[in-house]
VMD Tcl script that draws the C-alpha trace (Angstrom):
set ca {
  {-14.95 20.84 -45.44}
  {-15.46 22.16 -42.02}
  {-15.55 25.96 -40.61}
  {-13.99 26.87 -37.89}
  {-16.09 30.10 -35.23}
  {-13.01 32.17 -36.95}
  {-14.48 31.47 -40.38}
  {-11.11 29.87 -41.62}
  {-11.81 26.79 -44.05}
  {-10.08 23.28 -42.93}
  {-9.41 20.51 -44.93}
  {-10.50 17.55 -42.95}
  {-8.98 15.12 -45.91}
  {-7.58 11.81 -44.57}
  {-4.01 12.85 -45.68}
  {-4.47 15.98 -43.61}
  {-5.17 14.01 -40.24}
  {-2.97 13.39 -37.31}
  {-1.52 10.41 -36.66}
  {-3.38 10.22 -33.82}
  {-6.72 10.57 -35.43}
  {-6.17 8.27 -38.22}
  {-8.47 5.45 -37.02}
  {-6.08 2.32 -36.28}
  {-6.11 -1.36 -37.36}
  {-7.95 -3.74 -35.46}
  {-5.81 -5.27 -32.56}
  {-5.96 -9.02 -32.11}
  {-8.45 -10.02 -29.61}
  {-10.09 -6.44 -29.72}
  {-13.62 -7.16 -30.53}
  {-15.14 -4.80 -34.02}
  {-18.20 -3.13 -34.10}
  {-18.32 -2.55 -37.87}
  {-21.83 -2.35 -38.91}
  {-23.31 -2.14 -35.47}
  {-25.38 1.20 -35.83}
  {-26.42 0.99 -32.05}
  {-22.53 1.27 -30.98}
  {-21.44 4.44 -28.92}
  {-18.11 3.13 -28.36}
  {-17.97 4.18 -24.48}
  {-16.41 0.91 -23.08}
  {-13.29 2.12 -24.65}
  {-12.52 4.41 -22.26}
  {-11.06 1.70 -20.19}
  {-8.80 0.92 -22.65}
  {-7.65 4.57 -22.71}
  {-7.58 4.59 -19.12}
  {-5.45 1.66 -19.17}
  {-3.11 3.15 -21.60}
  {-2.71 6.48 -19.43}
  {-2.04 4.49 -16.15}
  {0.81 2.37 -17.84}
  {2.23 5.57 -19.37}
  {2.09 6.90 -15.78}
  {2.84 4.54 -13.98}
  {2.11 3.79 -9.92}
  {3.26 4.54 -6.72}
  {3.04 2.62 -3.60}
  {4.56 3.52 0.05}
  {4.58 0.75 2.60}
  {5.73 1.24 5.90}
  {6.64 -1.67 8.28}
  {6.91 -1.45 12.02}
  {7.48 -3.77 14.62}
  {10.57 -4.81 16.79}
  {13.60 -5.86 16.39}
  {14.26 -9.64 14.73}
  {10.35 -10.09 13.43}
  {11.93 -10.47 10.15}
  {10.25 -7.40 8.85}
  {12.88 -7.16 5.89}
  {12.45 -10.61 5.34}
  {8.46 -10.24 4.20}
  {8.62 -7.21 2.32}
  {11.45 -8.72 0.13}
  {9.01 -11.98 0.02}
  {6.23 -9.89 -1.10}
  {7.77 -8.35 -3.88}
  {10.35 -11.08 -4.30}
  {12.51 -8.54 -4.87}
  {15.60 -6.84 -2.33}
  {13.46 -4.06 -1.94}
  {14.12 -3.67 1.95}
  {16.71 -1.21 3.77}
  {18.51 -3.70 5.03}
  {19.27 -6.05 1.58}
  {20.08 -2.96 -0.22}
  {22.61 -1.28 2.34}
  {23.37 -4.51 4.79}
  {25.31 -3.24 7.69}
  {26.31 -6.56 9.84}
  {27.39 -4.13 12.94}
  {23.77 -1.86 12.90}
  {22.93 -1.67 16.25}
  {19.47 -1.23 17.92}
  {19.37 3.07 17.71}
  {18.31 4.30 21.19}
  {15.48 6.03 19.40}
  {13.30 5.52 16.58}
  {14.69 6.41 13.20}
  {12.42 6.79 9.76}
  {14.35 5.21 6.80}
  {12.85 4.34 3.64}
  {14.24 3.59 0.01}
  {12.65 3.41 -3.36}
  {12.71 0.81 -6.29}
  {11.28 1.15 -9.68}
  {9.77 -1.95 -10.33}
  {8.21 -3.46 -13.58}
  {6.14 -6.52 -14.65}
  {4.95 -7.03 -17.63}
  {4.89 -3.30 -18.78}
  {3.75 -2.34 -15.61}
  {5.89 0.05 -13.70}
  {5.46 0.99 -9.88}
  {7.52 3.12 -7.69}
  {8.01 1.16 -3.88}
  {9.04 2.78 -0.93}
  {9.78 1.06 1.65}
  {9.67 2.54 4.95}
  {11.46 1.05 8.01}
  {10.87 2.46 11.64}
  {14.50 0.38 13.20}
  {13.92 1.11 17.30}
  {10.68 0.77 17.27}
  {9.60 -1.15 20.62}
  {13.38 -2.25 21.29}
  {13.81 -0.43 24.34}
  {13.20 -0.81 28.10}
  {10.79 2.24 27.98}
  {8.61 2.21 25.14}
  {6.31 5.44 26.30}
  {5.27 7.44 23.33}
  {7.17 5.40 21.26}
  {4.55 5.70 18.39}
  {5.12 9.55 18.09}
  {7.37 9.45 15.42}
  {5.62 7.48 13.29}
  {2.64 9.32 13.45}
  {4.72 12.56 12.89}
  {6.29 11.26 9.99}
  {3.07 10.59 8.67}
  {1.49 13.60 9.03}
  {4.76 15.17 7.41}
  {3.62 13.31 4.17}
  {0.25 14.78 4.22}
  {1.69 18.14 4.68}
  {3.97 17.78 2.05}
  {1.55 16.99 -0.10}
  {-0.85 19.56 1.16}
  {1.73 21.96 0.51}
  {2.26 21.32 -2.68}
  {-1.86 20.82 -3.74}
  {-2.48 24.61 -2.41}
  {0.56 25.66 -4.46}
  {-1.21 28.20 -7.19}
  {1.55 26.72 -9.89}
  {1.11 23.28 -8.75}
  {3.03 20.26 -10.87}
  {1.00 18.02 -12.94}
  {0.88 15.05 -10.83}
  {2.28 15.71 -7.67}
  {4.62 13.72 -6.35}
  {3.05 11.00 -3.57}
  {4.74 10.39 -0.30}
  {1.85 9.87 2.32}
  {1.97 6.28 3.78}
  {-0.72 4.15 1.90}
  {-0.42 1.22 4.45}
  {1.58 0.00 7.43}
  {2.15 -3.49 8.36}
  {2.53 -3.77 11.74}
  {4.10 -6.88 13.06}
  {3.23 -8.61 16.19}
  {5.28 -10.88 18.03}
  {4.34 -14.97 17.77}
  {3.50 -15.26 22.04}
  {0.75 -16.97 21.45}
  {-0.75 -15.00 24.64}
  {-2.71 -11.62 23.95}
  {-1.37 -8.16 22.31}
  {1.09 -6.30 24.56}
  {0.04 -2.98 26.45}
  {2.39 -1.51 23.01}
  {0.81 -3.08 20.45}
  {-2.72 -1.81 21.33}
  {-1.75 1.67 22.09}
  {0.29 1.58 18.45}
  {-2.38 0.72 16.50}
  {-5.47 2.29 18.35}
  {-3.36 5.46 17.50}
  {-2.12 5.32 14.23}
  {-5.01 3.12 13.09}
  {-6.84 6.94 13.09}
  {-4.12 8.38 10.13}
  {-3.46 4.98 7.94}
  {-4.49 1.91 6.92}
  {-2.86 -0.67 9.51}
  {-2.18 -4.37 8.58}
  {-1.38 -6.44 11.45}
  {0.69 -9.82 10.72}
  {1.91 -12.15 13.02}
  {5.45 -12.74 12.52}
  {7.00 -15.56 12.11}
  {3.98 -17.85 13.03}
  {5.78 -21.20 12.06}
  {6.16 -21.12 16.02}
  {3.21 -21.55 17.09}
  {1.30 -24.68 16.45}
  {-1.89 -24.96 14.61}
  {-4.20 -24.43 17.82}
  {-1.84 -22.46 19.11}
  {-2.28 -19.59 16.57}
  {-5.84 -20.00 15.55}
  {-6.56 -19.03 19.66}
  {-4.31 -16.35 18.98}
  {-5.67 -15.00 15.84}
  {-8.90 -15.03 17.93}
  {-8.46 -13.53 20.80}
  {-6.04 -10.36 18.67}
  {-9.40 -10.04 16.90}
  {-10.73 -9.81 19.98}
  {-8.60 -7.32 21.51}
  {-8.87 -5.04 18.35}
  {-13.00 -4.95 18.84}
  {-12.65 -4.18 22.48}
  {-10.19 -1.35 21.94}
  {-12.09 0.31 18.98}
  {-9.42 -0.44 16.80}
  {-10.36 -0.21 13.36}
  {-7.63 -2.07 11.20}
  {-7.93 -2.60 7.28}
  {-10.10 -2.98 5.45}
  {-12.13 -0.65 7.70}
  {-16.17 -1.75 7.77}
  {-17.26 1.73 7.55}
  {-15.91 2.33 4.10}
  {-16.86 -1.01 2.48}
  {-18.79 0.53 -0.61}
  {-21.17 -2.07 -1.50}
  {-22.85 -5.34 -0.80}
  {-20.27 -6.93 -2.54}
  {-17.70 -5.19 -1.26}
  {-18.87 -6.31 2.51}
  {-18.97 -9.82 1.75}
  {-15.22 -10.06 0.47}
  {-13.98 -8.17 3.23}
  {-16.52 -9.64 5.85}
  {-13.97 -12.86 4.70}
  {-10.70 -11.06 4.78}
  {-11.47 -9.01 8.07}
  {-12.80 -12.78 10.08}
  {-7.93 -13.56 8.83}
  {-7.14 -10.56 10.70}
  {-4.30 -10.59 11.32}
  {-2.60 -12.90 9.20}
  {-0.35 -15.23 10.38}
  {2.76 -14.79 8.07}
  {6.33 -16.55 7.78}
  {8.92 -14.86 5.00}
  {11.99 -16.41 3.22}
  {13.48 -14.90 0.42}
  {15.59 -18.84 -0.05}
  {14.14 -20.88 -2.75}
  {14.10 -24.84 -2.51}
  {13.81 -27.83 -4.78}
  {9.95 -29.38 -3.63}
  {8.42 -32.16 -5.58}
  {10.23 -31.00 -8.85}
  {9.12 -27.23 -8.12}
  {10.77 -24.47 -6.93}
  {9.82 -22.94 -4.14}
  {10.45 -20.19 -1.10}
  {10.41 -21.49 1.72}
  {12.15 -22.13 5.68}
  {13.66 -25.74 6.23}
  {13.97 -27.22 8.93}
  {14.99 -30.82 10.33}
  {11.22 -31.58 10.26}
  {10.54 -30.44 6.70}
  {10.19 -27.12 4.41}
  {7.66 -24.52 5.63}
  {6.54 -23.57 2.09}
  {6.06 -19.65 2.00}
  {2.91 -19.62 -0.24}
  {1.00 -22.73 0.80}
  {-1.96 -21.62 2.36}
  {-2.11 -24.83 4.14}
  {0.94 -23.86 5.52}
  {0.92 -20.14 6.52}
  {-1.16 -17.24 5.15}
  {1.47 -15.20 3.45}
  {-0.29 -15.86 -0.39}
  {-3.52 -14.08 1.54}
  {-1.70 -10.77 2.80}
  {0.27 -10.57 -0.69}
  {-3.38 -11.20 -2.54}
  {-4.68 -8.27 -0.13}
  {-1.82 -5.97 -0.68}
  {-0.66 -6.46 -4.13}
  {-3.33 -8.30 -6.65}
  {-6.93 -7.25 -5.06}
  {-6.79 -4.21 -2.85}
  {-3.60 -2.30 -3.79}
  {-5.66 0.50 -5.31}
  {-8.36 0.83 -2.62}
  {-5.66 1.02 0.32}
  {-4.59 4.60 -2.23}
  {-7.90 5.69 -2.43}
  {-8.54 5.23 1.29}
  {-5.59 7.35 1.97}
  {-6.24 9.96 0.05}
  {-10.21 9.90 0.51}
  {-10.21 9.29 4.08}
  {-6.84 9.58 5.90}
  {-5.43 12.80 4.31}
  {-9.00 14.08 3.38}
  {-9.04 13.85 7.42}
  {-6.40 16.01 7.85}
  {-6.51 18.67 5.38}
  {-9.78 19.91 6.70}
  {-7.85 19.91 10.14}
  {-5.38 22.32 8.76}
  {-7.41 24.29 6.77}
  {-10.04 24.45 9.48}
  {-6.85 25.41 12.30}
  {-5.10 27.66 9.64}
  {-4.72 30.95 7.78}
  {-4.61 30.89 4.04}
  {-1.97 33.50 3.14}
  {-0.58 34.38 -0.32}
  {2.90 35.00 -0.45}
  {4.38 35.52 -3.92}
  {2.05 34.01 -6.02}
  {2.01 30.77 -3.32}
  {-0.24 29.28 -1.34}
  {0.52 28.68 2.38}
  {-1.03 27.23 5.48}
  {0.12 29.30 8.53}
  {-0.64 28.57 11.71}
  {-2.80 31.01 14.04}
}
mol new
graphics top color blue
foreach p $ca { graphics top sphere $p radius 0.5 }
foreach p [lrange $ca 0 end-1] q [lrange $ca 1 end] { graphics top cylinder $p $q radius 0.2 }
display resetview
């Protein structure tokens, strides 16, 4: 018998308990700590935490940019292996290049193995396509900075949701064209921008044409390029949060960028399926690192870093520019709600 501060007497008898506090049986492969007086029992918050996430589930918002024909669609549907882009969900044969930049996206509930993930997908079609690409990055960067005011907005809100909906860009690939030369005049001005508000990726596209010498020079001299322009792409130095943190992305940052072919076509190699390009000289085999380095973008994106690209956005990126607005704003209350208004 226990008493509660009110004095009230409750009966704390085993048939009295919740389901919920009824201790449960002993899951295979769960290790028992019967008779082990020195046992807490603290390393099972990470199976809570576990069970709240896949309850939950995620969200992830990729953005790809790049011109026209890069095969942007392509790679995100490779990555995901999935027709998650614009383009294989509503095809339109007679789309022409739009005379200015348009923000589409679309969103897919995807699950594996209990594991369920909200994509977007955002495409930026006109980007770079036209004879005068001046300011051509201004959309994107507004767009962008919509998402973190949207979210701001709704953070400040005094009767704010439970988990607020998340819209802010967590990374953008950013696809350069296979020259084999340097980074165009564009390129650098894109990402020295934008590299400021989100985590950039660069790839280059469809480097099964350029041969092996070819592209390692111009892997090289891109890296290059990015030091001499202050151009800080992921995963960003500054942040790394540990020793061992440095040394894998010491290893991932020495790839940058990636050299990257996509093919959502499957074909019959040594018994094994496979997705891959053929050609009249053989199959380019999509996730053959000895081929192209498509298996180490997916790794980075997807199965190692998926989760620190979030908290970078959120810790850094939008962190960034909520104390902009809240340092360039009024705070006003307006029936019972919070909002920024500019001076």
């Amino acid at each position: 018998m226990s008493v509660c501060p009110s004095g009230s007497e409750v009966n704390l008898s085993h048939s009295n308990m919740s389901e919920s506090a009824k201790p449960h049986p002993q899951g295979k492969g769960e290790k028992t700590h019967v008779g082990d007086s020195s046992y807490v029992g603290i390393d099972a918050i990470l199976e809570q935490m576990r069970r709240k996430a896949m309850k939950q589930g995620f969200e992830f918002n990729i953005m790809v940019v790049g011109q026209s024909g890069l095969g942007k669609s392509t790679l995100v549907n490779t990555l995901f292996k999935s027709k998650v882009s614009r383009k294989s969900v509503q095809p339109n044969p007679e789309e022409r290049i739009p005379k200015t930049i348009e923000i589409k996206s679309i969103s897919h509930d995807i699950e594996e193995k209990g594991v369920r993930m909200k994509l977007t997908v955002i495409d930026t079609p006109g980007f770079g396509d036209q004879i005068n690409n001046e300011n051509c990055w201004q959309p994107i960067m507004k767009f962008i900075n919509d998402q973190y005011e949207v979210y701001l907005q709704e953070e400040i809100n005094i009767n704010r949701k439970k988990r607020i909906p998340d819209s802010r860009v967590h990374c953008c690939i950013y696809f350069i064209p296979p020259t084999g030369h340097c980074l165009r005049p564009l390129d650098v001005e894109f990402m020295r921008r934008l590299s400021k508000v989100v985590n950039i990726v660069p790839v280059i596209a469809k480097a099964d044409t350029l041969t092996l010498e070819e592209r390692d020079y111009f892997k090289q001299t891109i890296r290059e390029e990015l030091r001499a322009n202050g151009i800080d792409v992921y995963p960003q130095k500054e942040f790394d949060e540990d020793a061992d943190d440095r040394m894998i992305n010491d290893k991932i940052r020495e790839m940058i960028p990636f050299a990257v072919v996509g093919s959502d076509q499957e074909y019959q190699v040594n018994g094994k399926r496979i997705l891959g390009r053929k050609t009249k000289w053989g199959t380019i085999e999509v996730e053959n690192i000895a081929h192209c380095e498509f298996a180490y973008l997916r790794d980075l994106l997807i199965r190692t870093h998926m989760q620190n690209i979030k908290d970078i956005t959120g810790s850094i990126h939008y962190e960034t520019y909520r104390v902009r607005r809240l340092n360039e704003s009024n705070i006003h209350f307006t029936n019972g709600v919070e909002r920024l208004i500019d001076d």
